[in-house]
Each structure stands twice: as structure tokens, then as C-alpha cells.
LUMZALO-823804 format. One line per 5 residues: number of its first residue (from 1); for each residue x, y, z of N, C-alpha, C, O. Coordinates in Angstrom, 2 decimals, always signed. Layout:
! residues N
NUM = X:Y:Z:X:Y:Z:X:Y:Z:X:Y:Z; ... $
***
This chain:
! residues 171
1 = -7.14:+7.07:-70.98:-6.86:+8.45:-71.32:-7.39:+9.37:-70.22:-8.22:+9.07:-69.36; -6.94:+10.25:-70.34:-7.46:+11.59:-69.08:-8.53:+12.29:-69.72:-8.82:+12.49:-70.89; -9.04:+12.59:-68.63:-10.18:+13.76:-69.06:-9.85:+14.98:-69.13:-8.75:+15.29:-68.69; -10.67:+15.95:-69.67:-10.31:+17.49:-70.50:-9.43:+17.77:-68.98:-8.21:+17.57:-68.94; -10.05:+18.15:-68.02:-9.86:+18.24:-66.50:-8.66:+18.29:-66.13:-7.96:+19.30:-66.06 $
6 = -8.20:+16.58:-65.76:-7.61:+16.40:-65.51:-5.92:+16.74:-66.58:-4.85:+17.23:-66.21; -6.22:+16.38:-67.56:-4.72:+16.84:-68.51:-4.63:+18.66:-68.73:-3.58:+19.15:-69.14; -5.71:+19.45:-68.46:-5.34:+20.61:-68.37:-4.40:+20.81:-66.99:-3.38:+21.50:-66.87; -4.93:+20.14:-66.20:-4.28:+20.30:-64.59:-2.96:+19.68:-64.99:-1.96:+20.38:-65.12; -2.96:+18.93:-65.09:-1.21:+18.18:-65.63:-0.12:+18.87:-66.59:+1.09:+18.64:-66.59 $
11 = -0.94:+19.88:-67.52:-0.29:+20.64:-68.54:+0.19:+22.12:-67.46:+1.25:+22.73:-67.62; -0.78:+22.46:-66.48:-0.27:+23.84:-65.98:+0.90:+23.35:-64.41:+1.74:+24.06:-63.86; +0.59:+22.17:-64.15:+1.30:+21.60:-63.25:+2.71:+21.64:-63.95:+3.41:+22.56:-63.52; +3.30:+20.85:-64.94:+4.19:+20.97:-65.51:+4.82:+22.32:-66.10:+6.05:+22.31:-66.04; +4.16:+23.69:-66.75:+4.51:+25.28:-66.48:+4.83:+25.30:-65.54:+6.06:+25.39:-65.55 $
16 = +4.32:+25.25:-64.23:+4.57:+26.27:-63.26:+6.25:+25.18:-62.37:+6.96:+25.40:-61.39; +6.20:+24.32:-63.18:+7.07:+23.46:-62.32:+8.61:+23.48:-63.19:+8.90:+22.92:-64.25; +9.45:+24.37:-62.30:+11.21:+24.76:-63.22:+11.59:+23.81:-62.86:+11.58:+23.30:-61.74; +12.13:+23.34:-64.17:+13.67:+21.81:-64.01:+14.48:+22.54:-64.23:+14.41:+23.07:-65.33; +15.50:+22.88:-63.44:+16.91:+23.36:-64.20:+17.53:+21.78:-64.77:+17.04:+20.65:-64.72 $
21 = +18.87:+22.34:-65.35:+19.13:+20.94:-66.24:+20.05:+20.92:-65.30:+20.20:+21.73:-64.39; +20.87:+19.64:-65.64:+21.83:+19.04:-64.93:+23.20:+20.32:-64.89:+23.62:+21.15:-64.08; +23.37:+20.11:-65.57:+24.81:+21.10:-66.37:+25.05:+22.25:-65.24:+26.07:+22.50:-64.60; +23.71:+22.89:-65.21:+23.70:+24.22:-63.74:+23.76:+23.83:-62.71:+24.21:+24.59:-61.85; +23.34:+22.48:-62.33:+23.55:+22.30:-60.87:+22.47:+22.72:-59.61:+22.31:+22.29:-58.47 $
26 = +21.89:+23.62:-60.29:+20.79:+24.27:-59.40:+19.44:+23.85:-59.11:+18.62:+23.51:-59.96; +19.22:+23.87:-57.70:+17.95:+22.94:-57.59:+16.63:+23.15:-57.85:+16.11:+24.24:-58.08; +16.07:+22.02:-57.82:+14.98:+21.93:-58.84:+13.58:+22.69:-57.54:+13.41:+22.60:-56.32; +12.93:+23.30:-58.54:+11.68:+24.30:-57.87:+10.63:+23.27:-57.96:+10.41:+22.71:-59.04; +9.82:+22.94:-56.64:+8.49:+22.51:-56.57:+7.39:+23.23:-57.32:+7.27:+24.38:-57.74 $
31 = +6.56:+22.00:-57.34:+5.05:+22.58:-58.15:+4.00:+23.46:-57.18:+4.31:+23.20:-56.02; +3.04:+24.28:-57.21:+2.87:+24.43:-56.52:+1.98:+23.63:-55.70:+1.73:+24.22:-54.65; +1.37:+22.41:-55.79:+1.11:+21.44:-55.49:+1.91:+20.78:-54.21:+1.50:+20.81:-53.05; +3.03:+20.23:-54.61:+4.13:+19.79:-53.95:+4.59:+20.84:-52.76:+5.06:+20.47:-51.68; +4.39:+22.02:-53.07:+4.55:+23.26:-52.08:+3.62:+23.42:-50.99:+3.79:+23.36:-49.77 $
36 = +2.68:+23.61:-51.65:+1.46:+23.33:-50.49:+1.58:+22.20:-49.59:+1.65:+22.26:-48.36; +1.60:+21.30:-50.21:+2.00:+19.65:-48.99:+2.91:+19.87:-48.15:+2.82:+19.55:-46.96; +3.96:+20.48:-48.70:+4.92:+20.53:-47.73:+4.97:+21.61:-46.75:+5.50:+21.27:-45.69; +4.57:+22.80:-46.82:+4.13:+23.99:-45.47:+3.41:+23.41:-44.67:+3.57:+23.67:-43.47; +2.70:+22.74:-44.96:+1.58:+22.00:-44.12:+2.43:+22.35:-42.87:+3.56:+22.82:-42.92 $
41 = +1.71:+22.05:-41.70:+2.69:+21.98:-40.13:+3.03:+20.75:-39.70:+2.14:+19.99:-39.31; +4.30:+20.37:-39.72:+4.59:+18.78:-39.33:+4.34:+18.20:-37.47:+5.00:+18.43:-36.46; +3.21:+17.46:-37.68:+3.08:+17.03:-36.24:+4.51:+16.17:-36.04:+5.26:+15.65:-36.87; +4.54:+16.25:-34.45:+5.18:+14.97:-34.01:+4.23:+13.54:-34.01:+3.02:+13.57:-34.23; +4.70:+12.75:-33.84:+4.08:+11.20:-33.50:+3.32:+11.18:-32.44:+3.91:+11.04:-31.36 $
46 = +2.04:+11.28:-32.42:+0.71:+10.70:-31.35:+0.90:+12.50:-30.55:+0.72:+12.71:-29.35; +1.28:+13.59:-31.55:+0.91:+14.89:-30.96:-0.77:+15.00:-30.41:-1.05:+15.64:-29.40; -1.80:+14.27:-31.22:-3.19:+14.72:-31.03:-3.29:+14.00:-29.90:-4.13:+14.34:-29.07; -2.58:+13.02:-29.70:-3.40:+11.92:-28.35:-2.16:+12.33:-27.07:-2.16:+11.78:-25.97; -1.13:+13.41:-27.49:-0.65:+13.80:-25.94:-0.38:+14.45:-26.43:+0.57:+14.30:-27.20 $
51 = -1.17:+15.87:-26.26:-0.80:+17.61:-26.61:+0.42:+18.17:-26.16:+1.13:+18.92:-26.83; +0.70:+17.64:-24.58:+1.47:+18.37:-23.62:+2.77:+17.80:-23.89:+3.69:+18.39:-23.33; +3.18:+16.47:-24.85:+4.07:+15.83:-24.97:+4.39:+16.11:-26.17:+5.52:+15.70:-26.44; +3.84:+16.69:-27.06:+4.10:+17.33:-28.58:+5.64:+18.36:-28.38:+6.52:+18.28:-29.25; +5.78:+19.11:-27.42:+6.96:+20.19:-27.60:+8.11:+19.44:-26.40:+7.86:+18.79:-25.38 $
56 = +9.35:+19.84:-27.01:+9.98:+18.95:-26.15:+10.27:+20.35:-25.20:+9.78:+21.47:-25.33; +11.38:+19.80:-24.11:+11.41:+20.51:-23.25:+12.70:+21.64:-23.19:+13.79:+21.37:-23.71; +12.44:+22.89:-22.51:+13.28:+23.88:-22.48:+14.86:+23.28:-22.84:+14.93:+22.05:-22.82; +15.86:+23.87:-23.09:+17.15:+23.29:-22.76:+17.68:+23.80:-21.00:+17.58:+25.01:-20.80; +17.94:+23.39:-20.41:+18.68:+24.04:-19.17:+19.56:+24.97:-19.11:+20.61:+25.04:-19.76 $
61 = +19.18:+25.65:-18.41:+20.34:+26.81:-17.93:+21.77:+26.56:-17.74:+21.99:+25.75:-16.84; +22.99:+27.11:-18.44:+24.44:+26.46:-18.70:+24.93:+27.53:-18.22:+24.96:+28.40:-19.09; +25.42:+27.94:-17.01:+26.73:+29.12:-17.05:+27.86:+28.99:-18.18:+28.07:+27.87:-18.63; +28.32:+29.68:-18.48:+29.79:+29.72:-19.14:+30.66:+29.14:-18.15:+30.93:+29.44:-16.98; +31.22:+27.77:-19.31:+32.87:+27.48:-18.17:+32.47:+26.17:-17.53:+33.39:+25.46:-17.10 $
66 = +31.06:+25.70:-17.41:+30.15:+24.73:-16.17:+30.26:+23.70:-16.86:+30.03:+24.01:-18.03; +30.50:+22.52:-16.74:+30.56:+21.17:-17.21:+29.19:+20.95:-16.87:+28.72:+21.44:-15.84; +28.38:+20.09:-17.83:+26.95:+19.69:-17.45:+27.03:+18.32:-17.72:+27.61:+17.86:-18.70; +26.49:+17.72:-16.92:+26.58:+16.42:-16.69:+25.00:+15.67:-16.36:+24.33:+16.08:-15.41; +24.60:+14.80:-17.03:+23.34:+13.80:-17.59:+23.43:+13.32:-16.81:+24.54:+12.99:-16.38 $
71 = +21.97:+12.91:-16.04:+21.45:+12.02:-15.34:+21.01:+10.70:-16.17:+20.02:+10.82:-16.89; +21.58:+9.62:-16.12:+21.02:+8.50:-16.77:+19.53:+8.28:-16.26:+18.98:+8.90:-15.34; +18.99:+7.25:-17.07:+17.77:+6.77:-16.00:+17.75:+5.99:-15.25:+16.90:+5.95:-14.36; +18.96:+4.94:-15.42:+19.05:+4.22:-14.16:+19.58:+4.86:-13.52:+19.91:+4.17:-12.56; +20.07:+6.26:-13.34:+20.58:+6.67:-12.12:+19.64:+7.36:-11.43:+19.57:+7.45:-10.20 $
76 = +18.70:+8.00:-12.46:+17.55:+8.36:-11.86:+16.62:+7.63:-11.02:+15.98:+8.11:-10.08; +16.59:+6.48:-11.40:+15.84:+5.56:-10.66:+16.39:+4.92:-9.76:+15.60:+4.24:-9.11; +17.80:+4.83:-9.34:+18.59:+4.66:-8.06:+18.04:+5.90:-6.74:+17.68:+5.95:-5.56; +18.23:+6.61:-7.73:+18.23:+8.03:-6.86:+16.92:+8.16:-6.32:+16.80:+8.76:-5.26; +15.89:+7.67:-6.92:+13.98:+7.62:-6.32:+14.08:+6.39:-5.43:+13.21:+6.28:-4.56 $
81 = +15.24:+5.23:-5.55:+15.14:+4.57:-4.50:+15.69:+5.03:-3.22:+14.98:+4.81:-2.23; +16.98:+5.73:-3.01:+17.38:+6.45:-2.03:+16.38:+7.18:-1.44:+16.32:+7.04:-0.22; +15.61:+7.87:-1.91:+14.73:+9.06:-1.67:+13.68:+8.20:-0.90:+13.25:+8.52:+0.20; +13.24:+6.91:-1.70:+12.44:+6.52:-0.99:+12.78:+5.97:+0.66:+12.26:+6.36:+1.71; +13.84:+4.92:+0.46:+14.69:+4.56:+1.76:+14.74:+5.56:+2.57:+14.71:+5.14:+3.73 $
86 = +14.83:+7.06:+2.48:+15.49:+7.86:+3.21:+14.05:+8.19:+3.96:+14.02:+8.06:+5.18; +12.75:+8.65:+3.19:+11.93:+8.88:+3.70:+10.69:+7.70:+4.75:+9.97:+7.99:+5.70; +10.88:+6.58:+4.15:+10.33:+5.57:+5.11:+11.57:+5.53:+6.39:+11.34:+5.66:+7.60; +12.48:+5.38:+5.94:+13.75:+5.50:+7.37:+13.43:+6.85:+8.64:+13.64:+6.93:+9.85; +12.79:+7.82:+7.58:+12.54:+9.37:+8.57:+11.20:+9.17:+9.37:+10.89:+9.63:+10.47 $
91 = +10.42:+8.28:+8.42:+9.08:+8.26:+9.10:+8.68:+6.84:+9.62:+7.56:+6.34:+9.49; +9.89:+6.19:+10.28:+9.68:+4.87:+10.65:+8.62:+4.63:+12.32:+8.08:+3.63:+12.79; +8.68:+5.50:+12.61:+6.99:+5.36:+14.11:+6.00:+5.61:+13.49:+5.01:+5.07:+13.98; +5.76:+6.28:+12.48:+4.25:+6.07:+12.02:+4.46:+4.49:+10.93:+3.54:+3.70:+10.70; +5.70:+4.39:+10.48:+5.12:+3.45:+9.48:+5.07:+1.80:+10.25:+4.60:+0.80:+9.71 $
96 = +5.47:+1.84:+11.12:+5.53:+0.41:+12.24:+4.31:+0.90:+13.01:+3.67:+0.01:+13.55; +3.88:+2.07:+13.15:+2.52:+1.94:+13.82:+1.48:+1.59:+12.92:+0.64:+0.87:+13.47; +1.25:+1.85:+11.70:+0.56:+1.50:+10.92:+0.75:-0.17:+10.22:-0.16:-0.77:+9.65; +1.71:-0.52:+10.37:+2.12:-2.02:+10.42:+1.44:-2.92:+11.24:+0.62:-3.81:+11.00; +2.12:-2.35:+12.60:+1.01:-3.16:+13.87:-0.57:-2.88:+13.24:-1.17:-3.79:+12.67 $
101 = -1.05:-1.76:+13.39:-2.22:-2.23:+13.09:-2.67:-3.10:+11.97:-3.56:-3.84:+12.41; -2.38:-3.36:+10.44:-2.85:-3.92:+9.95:-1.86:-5.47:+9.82:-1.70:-6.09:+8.77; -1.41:-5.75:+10.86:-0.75:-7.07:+10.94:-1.95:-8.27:+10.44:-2.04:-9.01:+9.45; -2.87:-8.03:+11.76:-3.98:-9.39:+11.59:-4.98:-8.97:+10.82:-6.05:-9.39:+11.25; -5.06:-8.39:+9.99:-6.17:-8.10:+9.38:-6.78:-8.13:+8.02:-7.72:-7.69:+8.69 $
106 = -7.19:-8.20:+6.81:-6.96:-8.46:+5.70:-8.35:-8.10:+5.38:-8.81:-8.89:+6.20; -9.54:-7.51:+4.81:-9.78:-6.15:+4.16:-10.65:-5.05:+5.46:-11.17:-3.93:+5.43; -10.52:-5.72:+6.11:-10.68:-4.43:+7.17:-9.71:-3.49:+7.42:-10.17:-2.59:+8.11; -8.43:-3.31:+7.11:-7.44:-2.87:+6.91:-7.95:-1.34:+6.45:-7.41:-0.30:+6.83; -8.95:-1.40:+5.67:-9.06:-0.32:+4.88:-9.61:+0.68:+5.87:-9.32:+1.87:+5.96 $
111 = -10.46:-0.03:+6.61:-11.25:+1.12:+7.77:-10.94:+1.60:+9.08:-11.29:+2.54:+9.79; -10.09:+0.54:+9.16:-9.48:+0.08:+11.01:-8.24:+1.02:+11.40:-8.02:+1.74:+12.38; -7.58:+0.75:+10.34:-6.42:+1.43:+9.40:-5.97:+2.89:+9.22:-4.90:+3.48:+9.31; -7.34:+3.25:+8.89:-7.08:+4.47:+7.48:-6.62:+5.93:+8.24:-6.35:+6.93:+7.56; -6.59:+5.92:+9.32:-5.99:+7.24:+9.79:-4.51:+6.73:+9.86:-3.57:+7.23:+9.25 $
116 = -4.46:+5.66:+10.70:-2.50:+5.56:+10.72:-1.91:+5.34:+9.38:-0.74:+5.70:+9.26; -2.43:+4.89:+8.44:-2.46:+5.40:+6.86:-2.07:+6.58:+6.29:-1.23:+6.80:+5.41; -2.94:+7.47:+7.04:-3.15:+8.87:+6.17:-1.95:+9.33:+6.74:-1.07:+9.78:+6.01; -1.80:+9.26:+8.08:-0.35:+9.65:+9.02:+0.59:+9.53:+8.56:+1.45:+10.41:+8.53; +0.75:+8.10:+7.92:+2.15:+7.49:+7.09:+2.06:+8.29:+6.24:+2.90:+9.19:+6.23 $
121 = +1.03:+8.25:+5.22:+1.79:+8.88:+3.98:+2.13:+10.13:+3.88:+2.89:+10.58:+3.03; +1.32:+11.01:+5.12:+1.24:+12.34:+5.24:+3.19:+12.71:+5.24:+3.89:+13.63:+4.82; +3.42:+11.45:+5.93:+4.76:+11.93:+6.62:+6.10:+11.32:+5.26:+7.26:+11.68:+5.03; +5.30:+10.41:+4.69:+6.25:+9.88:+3.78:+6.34:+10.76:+2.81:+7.47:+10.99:+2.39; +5.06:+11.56:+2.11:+5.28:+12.51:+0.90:+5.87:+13.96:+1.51:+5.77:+14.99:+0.84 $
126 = +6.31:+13.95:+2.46:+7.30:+15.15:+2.85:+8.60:+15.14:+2.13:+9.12:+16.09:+1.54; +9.06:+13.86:+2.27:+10.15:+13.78:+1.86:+10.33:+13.09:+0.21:+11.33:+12.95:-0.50; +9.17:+12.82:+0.05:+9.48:+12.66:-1.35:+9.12:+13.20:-2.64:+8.92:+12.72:-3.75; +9.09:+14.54:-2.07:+9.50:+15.79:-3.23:+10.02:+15.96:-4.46:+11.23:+15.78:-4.40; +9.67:+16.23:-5.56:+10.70:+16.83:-6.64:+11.69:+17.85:-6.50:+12.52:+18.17:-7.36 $
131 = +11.55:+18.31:-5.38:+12.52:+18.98:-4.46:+13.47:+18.70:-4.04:+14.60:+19.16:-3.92; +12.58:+17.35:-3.65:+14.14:+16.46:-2.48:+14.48:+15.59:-3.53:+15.14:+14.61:-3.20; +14.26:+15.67:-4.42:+15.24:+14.26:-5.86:+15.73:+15.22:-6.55:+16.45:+14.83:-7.47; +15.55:+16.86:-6.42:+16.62:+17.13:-7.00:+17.46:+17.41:-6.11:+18.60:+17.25:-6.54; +17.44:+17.74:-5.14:+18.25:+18.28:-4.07:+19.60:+16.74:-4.09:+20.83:+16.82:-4.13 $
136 = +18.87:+15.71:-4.06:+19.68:+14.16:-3.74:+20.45:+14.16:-5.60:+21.61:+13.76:-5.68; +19.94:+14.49:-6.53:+20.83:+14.72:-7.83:+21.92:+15.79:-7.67:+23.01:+15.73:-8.24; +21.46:+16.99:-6.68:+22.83:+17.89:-6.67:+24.11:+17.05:-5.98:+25.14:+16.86:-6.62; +24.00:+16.75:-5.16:+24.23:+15.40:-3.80:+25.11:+14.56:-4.79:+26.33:+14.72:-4.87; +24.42:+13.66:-5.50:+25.15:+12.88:-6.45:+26.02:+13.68:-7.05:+27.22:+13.50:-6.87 $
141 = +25.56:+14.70:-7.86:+26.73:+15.27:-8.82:+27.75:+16.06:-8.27:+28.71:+16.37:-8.98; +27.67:+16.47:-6.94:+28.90:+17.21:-6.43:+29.37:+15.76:-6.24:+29.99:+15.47:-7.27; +29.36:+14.78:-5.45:+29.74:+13.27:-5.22:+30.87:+13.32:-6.54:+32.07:+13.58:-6.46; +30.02:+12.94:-7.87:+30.59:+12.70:-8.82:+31.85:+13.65:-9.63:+32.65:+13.23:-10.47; +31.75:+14.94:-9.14:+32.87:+15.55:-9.28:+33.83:+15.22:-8.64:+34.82:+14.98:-9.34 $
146 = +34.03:+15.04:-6.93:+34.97:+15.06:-6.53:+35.11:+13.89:-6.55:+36.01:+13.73:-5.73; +34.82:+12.93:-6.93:+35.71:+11.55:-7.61:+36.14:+11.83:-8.41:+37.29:+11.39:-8.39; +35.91:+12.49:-9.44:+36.48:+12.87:-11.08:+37.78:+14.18:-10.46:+38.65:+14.84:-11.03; +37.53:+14.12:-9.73:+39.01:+15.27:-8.91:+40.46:+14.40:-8.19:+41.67:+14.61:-8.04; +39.35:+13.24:-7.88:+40.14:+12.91:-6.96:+41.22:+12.12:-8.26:+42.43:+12.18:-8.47 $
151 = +40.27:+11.51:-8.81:+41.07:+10.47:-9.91:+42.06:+11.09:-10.60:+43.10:+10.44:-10.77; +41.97:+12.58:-11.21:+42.61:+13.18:-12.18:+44.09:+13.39:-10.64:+45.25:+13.32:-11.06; +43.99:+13.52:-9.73:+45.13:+13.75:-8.78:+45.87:+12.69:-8.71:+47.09:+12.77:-8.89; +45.17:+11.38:-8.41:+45.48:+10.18:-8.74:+46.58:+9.89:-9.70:+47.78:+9.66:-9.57; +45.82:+9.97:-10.65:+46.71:+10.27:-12.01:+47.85:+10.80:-12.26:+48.77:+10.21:-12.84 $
156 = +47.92:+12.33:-11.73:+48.74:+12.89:-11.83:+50.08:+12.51:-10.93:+51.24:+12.80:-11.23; +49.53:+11.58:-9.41:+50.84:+11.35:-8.17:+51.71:+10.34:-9.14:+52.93:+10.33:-9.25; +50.78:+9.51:-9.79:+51.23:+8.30:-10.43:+52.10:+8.50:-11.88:+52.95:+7.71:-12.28; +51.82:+9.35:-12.35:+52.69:+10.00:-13.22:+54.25:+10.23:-13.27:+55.13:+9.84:-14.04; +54.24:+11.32:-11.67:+55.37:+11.65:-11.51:+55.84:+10.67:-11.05:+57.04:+10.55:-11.27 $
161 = +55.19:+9.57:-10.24:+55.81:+8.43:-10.01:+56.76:+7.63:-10.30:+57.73:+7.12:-9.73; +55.95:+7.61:-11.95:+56.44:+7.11:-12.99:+57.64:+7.57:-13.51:+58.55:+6.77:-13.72; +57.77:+8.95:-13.78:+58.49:+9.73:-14.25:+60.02:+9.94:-13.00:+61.20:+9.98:-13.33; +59.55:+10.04:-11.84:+60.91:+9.94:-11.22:+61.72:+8.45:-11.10:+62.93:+8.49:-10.87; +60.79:+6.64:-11.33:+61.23:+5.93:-10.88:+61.88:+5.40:-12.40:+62.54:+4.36:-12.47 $
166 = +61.60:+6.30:-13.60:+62.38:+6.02:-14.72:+63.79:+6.61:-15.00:+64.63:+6.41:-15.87; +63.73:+7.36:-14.01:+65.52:+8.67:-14.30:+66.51:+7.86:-13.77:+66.42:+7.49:-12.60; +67.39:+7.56:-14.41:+68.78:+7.03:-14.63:+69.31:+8.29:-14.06:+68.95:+9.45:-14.27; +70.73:+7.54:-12.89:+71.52:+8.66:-12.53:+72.52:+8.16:-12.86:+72.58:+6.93:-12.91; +73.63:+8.98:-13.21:+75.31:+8.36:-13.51:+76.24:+8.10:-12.45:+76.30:+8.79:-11.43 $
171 = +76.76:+7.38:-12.62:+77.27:+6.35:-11.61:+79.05:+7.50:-10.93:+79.80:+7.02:-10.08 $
***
């Protein structure tokens, strides 16, 4: 059995809580119990253990009229390989000078080294910017339009192609 307590709480829980009946259709009002739980503020998943990862991100800027087009992640990650290729390719005398030096060497490398090191990377993180991966995504996506131009023309030569090598003439 319940205590005085508790069945008074159960008796005013049930007042304050409207059932409409079936017949009306109209939905049923929380207790205020059930109300309270639910205002609460709904975290996302592991919000306390990554604050900065709790809100998602802006939507992008859309002109009117602009087709927007998604970067996959494997294309993204094609595209950080280009970036990378492009920038060891730009900074290939420091990075073969820093090669030669640590050819024969194995943990002295670290000391013998460490300026034609700093040189390399100085010269490698030039080019590998969030700048320059988006700059190489604009790159891709103009790319990817004018294939999607070229094809729809494609299409269209092949059409009429079609369309003139089907016309019957009378004899």
C-alpha cells in the first residue's frame, strides 16, 4: 500500500492531468510532472565531453539560382592528397636536401637534421592551407561542372542524331 504522501501526490497528479476521451480526438495534456521532464534542455550525445561539437555547423551561403554541390569524403580526402603531392612537388630542394641528410643516420637525425627539417616543413605548410584545399575544391567543382556541360551537349548531339537518322523520306 502507499503512504499518506505518496497517494496524495498520485490523487493531485491525476487532477491536474486532462484525458480528453477518444470520441474528441484531442490530445491528451501532460501532468505537470511529465512537463517539467520534458522542457528540460535536450543535450546532444557526448555534448559535456566535446562542447565545441555540441552545435552543428552554420548552413552555407546559397545565391538564388546556384546549384550546390557536396563534397564527399572520399573526395575530400583525394583532394588533401593532391594538395599534399602538389606541395612536396613545390618544395622538392629542400625536401631531397633534407633526405640527403638524414640518409645514413638513424636517431641522430633529430639533431643533425633539424634545421633542414624546419626548412622543409616551413616550405611544405605554405601550401597546405585550408586556403589552398579550398581553393583545389573550387578547382574540382568548376572541373565538375563543365563535365556535367559537356555531357548534357553530348546528349543533346546524340539526340538529334538519333532523331535525324530515324526520318523516313518518300521515295
Amino acid at each position: 500500500p502507499l503512504g499518506q504522501h505518496e497517494a496524495q501526490q498520485k490523487l493531485a497528479d491525476e487532477k491536474e492531468a486532462v484525458v480528453s476521451t477518444q470520441s474528441t480526438g484531442e490530445p491528451r495534456t501532460r501532468t505537470n510532472k511529465q512537463t517539467k521532464m520534458s522542457n528540460a534542455p535536450k543535450k546532444t550525445p557526448f555534448a559535456d565531453i566535446f562542447p565545441n561539437r555540441a552545435k552543428p555547423p552554420p548552413p552555407p551561403e546559397v545565391n538564388p539560382g546556384e546549384e550546390v554541390y557536396h563534397i564527399s569524403n572520399q573526395v575530400h580526402l583525394s583532394l588533401r592528397e593532391v594538395m599534399k603531392r602538389r606541395a612536396l612537388k613545390k618544395c622538392d630542394p629542400e625536401v631531397r636536401a633534407f633526405a640527403e641528410c638524414s640518409k645514413d643516420k638513424t636517431i641522430s637525425v633529430v639533431w643533425k637534421c633539424r634545421s633542414l627539417m624546419h626548412t622543409m616543413n616551413d616550405c611544405v605548410k605554405q601550401y597546405t592551407t585550408p586556403e589552398y584545399l579550398e581553393d583545389l575544391k573550387v578547382e574540382y567543382l568548376q572541373k565538375l561542372r563543365e563535365q556535367k556541360i559537356k555531357e548534357k551537349e553530348l546528349l543533346k548531339q546524340q539526340e538529334l542524331q538519333d532523331v535525324n537518322n530515324t526520318k523516313t523520306y518518300p521515295h
